[in-house]
C-alpha positions as CSV (number, residue, x, y, z in Angstrom):
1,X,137.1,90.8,99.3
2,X,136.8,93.0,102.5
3,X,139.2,95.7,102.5
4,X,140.5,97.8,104.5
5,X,138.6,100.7,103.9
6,X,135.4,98.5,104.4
7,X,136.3,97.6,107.7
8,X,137.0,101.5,108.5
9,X,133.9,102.7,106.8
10,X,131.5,100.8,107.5
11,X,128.7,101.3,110.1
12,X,129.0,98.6,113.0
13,X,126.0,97.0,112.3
14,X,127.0,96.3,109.0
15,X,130.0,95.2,109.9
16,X,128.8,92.8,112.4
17,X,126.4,91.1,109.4
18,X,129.6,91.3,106.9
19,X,131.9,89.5,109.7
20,X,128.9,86.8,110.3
21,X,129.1,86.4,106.9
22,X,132.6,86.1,106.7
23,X,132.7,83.3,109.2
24,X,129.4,81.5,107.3
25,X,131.5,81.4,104.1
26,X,135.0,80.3,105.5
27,X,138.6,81.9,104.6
28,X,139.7,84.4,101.9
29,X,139.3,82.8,99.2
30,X,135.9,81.2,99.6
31,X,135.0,84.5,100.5
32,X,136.4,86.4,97.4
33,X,135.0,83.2,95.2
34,X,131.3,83.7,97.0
35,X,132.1,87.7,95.9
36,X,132.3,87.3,92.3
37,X,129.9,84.6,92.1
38,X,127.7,87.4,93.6
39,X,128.4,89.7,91.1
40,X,127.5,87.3,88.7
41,X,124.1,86.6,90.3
42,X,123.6,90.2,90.5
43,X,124.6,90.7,86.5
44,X,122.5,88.1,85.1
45,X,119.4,88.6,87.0
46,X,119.6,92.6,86.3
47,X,119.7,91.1,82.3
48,X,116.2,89.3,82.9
49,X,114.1,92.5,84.6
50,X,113.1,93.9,81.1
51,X,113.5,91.3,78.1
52,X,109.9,89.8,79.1
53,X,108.6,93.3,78.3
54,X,110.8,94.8,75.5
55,X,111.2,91.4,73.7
56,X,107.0,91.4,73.4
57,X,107.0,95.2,72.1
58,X,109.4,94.2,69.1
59,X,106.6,91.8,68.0
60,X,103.5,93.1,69.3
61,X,102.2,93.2,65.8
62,X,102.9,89.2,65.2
63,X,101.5,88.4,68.6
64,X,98.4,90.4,68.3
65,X,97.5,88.4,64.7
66,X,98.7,85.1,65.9
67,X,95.9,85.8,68.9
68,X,93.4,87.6,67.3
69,X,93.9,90.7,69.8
70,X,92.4,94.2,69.7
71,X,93.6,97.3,69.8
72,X,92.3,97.6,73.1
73,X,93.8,94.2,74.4
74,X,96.8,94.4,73.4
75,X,96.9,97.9,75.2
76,X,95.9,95.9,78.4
77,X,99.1,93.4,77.6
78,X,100.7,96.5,77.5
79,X,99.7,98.0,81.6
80,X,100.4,94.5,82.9
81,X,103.8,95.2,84.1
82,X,103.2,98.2,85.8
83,X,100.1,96.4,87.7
84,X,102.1,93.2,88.5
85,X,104.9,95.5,89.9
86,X,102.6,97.3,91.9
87,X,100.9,94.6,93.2
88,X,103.5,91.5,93.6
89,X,106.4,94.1,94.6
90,X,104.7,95.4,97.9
91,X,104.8,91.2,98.7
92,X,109.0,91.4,98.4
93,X,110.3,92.4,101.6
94,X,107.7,90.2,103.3
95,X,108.9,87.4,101.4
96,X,112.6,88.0,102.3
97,X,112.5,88.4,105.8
98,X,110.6,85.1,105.6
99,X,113.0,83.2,103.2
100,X,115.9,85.1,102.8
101,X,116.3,88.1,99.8
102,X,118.7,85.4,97.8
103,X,116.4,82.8,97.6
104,X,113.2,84.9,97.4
105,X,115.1,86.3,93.7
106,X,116.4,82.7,92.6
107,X,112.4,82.0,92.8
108,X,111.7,85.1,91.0
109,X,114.1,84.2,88.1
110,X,112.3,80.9,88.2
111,X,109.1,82.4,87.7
112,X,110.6,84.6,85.3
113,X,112.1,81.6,83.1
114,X,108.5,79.5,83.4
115,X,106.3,82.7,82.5
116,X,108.4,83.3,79.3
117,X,108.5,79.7,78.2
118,X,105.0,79.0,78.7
119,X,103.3,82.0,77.3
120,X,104.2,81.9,73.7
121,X,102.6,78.2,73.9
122,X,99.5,79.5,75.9
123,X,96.8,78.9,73.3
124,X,94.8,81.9,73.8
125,X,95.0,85.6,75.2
126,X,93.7,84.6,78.5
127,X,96.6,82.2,78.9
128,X,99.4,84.5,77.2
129,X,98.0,86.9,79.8
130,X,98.3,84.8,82.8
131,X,101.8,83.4,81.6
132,X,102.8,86.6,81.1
133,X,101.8,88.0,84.7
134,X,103.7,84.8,85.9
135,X,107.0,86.3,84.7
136,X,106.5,89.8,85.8
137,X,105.6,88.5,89.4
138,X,109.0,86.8,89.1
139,X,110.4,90.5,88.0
140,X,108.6,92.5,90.7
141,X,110.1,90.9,93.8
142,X,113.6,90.9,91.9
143,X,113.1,94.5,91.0
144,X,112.9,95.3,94.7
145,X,115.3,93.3,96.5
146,X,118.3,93.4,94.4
147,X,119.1,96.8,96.1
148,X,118.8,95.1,99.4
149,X,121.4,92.5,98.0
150,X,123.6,94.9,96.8
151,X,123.2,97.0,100.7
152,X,124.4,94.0,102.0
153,X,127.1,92.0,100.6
154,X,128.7,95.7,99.1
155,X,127.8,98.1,101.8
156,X,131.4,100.1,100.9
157,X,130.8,100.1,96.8
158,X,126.3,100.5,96.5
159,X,127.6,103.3,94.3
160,X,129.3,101.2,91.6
161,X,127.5,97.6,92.0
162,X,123.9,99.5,91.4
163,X,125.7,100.9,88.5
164,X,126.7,97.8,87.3
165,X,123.1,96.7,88.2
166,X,121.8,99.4,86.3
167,X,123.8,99.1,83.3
168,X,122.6,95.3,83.2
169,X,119.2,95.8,83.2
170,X,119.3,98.6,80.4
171,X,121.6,96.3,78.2
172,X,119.0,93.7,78.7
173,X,116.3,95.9,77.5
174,X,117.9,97.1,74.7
175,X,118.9,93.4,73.8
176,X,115.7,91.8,73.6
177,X,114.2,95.0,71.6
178,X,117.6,94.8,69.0
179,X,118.0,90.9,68.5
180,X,113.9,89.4,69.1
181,X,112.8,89.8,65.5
182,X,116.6,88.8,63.5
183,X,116.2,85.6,66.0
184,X,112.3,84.9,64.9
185,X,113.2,85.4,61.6
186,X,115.9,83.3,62.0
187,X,114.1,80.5,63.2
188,X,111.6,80.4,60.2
189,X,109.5,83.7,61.6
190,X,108.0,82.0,64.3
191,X,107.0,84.9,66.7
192,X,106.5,81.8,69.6
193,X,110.0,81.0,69.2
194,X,111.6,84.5,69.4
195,X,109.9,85.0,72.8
196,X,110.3,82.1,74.3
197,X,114.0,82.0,73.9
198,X,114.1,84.2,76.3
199,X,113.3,82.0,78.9
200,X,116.9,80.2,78.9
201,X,118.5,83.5,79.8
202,X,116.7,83.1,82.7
203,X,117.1,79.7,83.5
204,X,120.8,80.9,83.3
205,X,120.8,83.4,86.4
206,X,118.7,80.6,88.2
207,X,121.8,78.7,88.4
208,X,124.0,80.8,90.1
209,X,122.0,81.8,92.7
210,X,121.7,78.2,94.3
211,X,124.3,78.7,96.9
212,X,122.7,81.8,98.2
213,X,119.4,80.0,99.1
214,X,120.1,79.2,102.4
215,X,121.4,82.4,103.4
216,X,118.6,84.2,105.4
217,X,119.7,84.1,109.2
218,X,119.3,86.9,110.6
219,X,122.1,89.2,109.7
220,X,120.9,87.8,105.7
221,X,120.3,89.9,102.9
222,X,116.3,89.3,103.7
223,X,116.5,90.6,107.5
224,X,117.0,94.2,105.7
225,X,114.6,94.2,103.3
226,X,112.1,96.7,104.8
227,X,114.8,98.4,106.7
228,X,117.2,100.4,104.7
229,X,117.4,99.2,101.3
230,X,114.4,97.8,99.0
231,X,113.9,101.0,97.2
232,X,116.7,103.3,98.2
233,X,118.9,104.5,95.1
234,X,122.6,104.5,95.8
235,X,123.9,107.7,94.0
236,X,122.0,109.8,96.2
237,X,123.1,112.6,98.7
238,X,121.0,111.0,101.5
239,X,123.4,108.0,102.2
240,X,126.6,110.1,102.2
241,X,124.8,113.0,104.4
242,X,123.7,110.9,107.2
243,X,127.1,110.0,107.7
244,X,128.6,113.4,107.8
245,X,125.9,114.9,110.1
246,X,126.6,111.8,112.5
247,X,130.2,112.1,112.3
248,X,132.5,109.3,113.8
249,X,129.6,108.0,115.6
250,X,128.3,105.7,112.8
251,X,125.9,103.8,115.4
252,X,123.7,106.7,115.2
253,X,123.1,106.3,111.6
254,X,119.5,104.9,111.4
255,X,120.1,103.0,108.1
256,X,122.0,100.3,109.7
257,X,119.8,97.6,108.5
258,X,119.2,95.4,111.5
259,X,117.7,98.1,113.9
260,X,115.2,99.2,111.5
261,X,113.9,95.9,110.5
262,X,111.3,94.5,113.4
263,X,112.2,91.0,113.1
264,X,115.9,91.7,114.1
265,X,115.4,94.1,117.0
266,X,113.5,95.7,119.5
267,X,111.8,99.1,118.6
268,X,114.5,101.9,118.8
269,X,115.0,105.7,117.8
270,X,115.4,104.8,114.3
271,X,112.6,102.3,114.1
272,X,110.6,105.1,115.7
273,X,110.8,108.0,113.5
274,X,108.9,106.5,110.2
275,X,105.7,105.8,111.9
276,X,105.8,108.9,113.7
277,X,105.9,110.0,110.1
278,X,102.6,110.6,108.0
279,X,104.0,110.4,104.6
280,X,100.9,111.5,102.9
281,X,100.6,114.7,105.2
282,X,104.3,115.9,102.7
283,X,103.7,118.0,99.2
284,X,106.6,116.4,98.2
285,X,106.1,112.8,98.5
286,X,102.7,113.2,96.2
287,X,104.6,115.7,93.6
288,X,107.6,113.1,93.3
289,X,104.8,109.8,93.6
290,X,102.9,111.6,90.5
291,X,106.5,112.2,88.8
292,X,107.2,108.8,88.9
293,X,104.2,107.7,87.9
294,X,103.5,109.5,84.5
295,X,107.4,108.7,83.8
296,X,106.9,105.0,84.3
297,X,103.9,105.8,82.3
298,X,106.0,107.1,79.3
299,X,108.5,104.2,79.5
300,X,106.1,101.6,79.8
301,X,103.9,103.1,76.3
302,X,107.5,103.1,74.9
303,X,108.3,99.5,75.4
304,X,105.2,98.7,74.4
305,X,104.1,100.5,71.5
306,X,107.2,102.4,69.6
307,X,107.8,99.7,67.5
308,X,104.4,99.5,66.7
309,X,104.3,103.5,65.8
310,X,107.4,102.9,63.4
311,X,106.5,99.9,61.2
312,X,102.9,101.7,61.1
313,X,104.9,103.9,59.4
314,X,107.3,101.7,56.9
315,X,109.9,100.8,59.2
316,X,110.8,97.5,58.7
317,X,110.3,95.0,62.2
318,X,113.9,94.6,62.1
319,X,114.9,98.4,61.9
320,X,112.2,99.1,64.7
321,X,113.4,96.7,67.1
322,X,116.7,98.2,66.5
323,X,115.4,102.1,67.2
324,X,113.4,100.8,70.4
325,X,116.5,99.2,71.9
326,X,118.4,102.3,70.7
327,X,115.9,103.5,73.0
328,X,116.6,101.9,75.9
329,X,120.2,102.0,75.8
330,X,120.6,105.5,76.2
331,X,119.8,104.5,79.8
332,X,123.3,103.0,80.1
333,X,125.4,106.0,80.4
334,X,122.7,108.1,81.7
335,X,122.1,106.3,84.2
336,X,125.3,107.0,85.7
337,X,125.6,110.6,84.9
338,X,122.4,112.0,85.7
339,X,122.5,110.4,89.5
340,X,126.0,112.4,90.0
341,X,124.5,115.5,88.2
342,X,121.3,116.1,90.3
343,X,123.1,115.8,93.6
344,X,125.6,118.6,92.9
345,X,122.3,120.9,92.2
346,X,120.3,122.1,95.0
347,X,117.3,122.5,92.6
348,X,116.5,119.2,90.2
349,X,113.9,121.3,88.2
350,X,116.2,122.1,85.5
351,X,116.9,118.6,84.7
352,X,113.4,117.5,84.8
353,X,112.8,120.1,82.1
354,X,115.7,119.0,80.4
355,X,114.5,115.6,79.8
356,X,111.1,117.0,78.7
357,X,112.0,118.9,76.2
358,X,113.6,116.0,74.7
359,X,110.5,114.2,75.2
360,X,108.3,116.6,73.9
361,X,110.5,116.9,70.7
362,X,110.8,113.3,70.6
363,X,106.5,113.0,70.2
364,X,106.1,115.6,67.9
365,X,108.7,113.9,65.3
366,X,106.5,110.8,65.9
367,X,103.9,112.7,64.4
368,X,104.8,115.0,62.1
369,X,107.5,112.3,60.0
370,X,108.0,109.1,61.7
371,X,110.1,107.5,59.6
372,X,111.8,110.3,57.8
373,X,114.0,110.9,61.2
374,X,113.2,108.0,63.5
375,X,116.8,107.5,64.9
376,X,116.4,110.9,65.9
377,X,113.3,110.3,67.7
378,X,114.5,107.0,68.8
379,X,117.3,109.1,70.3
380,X,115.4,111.8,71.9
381,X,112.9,109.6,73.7
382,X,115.9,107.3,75.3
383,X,117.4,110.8,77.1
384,X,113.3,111.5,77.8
385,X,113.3,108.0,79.5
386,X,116.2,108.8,81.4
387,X,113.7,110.5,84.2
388,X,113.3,107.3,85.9
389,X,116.9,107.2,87.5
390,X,116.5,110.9,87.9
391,X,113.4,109.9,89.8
392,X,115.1,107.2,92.5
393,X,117.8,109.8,92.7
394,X,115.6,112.4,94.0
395,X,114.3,109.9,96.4
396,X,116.7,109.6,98.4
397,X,117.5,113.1,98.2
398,X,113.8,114.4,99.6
399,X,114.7,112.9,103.1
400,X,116.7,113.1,106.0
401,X,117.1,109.4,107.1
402,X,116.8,106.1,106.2
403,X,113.3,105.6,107.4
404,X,112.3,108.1,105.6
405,X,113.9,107.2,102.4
406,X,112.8,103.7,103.0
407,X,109.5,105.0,103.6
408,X,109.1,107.9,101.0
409,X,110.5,105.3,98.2
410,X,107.6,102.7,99.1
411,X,105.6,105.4,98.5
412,X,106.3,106.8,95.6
413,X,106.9,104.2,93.5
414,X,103.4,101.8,94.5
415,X,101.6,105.3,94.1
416,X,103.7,105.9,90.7
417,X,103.1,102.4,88.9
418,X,99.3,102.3,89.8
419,X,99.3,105.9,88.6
420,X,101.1,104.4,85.1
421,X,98.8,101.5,84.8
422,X,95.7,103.4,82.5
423,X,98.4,104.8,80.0
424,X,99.3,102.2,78.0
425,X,95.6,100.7,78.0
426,X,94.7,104.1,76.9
427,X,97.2,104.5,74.0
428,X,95.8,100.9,72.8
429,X,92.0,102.4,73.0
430,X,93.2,105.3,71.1
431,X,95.4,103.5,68.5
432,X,92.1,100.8,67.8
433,X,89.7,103.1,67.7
434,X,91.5,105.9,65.5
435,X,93.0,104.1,62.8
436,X,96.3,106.0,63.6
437,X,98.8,107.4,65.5
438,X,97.7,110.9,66.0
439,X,95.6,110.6,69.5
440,X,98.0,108.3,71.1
441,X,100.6,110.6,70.4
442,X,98.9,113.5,71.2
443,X,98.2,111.9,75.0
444,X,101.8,111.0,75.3
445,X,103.1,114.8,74.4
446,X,100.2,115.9,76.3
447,X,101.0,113.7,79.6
448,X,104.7,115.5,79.6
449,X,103.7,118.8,80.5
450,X,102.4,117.9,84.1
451,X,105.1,115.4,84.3
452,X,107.6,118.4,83.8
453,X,105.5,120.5,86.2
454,X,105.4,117.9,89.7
455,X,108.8,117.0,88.6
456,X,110.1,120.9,88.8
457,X,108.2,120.8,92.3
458,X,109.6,117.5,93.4
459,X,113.3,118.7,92.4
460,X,112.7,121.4,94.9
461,X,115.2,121.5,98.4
462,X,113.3,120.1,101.1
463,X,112.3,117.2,103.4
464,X,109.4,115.2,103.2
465,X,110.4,114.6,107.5
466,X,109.4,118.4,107.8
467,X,106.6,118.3,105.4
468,X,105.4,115.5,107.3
469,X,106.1,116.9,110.8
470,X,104.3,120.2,110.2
């Protein structure tokens, strides 16, 4: 499906790797048939990065009787996706380069299909637990290469196929929240069945991604893993500036993958600048790590615990399921609009605040009446949650080049989910030790205020290259 405008646009490198490609997967139509199977792949694996978390939230309640958990434990259930993302994602671009991006993610939707079908079945906590790491392992690495992916194979249309990406995983999120308990139910109110059906949607992207196993040569997905695209958002002033200031000379661009990546070439200018680079030296890079971290924080209490917080309060487990995925789908639209939104403004402060507010109002109807207006709520904390797109965005944003990017992305987001990893342990303690909602709610509203603060300073119009540098 290389156009015209592809072969115009895009930097030499990339179109070196496209035309290898090309030649790997034969004439026209094999290549436009390998294009939408591709965009298939990229579909149904976006579906699978969330249910495993959201599906668990909409029968936390069942799960924690059926196991005899505590407060406390089930708030540790609660901060192990942050910590397996933390930990297993750093492994991804290692992997790929090794194995090649496509089958590195066919392995994670594996993992992710096992996890989910063994841990219902587990027997115990320990088990559910280890099950349940098994699956987000399988989300981590996915989580971070499908960007490369989409670099790759649609270096002319990142913009719209990480939309499409993005709109997956949120429909996916809001899916398992919505349908988990009418399915249980369904299937005589077995809380083991309603997660582990889950699993076949996973063994469903598996599938597709067969024919892409073998593809890790050199000019492969994998080869750019650590180069240009693991964490780099697509809507984001960065990529379209570094073009204009290079002009017609495209080779100058440092995020054509293959120079950047060591396997692939020998050390050049643009390999050279990010370890010149001391990216904890930059202001910046720690306000936007700490952003991202007490936002991933926020979302990561709400898939877990909202639910909980409205059948507490006389919502029934259907109608909850419903307002947590009501929840998560306000990430579908948003997460188009607020990307093109904060790069038309020099400052992003204002929409940081924006989403705070919302936030803030959001908590205090949580506590004051719960279930008098919790579609309202539900509503409110879905735009709140919203701060994590806003956050990539401003990634790319904070630097000059794609080193940098590459570079200021790794850091902020392993800095933000270890950051994110207490909070929903905490809210658990709270919750257990309580008998209520207040406390936890309290930390959540309280927690907003300095994520409104490092977020006004991250929004701000500068470089973490000239942080660094000074």
């Amino acid at each position: 499906m290389a156009s015209e405008e592809t072969r115009t646009m895009t930097p030499p490198t990339v179109r070196n790797s496209a035309a290898h490609d090309a030649r790997k997967t034969g004439g026209p139509s094999t290549r436009a048939w390998t294009t939408r199977l591709l965009v298939l792949c990229i579909v149904l694996s976006a579906l699978n990065l969330r249910p495993a978390i959201t599906s668990l939230g909409a029968l936390l309640e069942e799960v924690r009787d059926g196991l005899g958990m505590s407060g406390s434990v089930a708030g540790l259930l609660t901060s192990v996706p942050p910590l397996c993302f933390a930990v297993f994602g750093v492994m991804a671009p290692r992997l790929a380069r090794r194995f090649g991006a496509g089958a590195v993610v066919c392995a994670g939707m594996a993992a992710i299909a096992t996890g989910l079908a063994i841990r219902p079945y587990a027997g115990g906590t320990a088990g559910f637990l280890a099950a349940s790491a098994l699956a987000l392992m399988g989300i981590a690495v996915s989580n971070v290469l499908m960007p490369v992916i989409v670099k790759h194979w649609f270096p002319d249309r990142v913009g719209s196929m990480t939309g499409l990406y993005s709109m997956g995983l949120a429909l996916g999120t809001a899916l398992a929240a919505a349908v988990t308990v009418p399915v249980s139910d369904a299937l005589g109110g077995s809380w083991q069945s309603g997660l582990a059906l889950w699993a076949g949607l996973a063994v469903a992207a598996i599938l597709p991604w067969l024919p892409f196993v073998r593809e890790h040569a050199a000019s492969g997905p994998g080869r750019r893993a650590d180069g240009d695209g693991a964490t780099r958002h697509p809507d984001t002033a960065t990529e379209t500036s570094a073009s204009v200031r290079t002009g017609a000379g495209h080779e100058d661009r440092p995020e054509a993958g293959r120079e950047e990546t060591p396997a692939a070439a020998p050390a050049g200018p643009a390999r050279g600048e990010a370890p010149r680079m001391r990216i904890t030296r930059s202001r910046t890079a720690w306000a936007l790590a700490v952003f991202f971290g007490l936002q991933a924080t926020a979302a990561y209490i709400t898939m877990g615990w909202m639910a909980q917080i409205f059948r507490d309060a006389g919502v029934p487990a259907g109608t909850a399921g419903l307002l947590l995925a009501l929840t998560m789908v306000m990430g579908v639209p948003l997460a188009f609009v607020i990307p093109r939104l904060a790069t038309r403004l020099p400052h992003q402060g204002p929409i940081v605040l924006a989403l705070g507010i919302c936030g803030l109002i959001g908590y205090a109807g949580l506590y004051l009446a719960p279930a008098g207006g919790a579609w309202a709520w539900a509503l409110l904390l879905g735009v709140a949650n919203c701060a994590f797109p806003l956050a990539l965005t401003m990634v790319g944003m904070r630097a000059r080049t794609g080193p940098g990017v590459a570079r200021l992305s790794a850091f902020a987001q392993s800095t933000g989910y270890l950051i994110s990893i207490p909070g929903p342990l905490l809210v658990g303690v709270l919750y257990q030790h309580s008998g209520g909602w207040g406390l936890p709610i309290t930390l959540m509203s309280a927690l907003m205020v300095p994520q409104m603060v490092v977020g006004w300073l991250a929004g701000r119009d500068r470089t973490v290259e000239d942080e660094a540098g000074r």
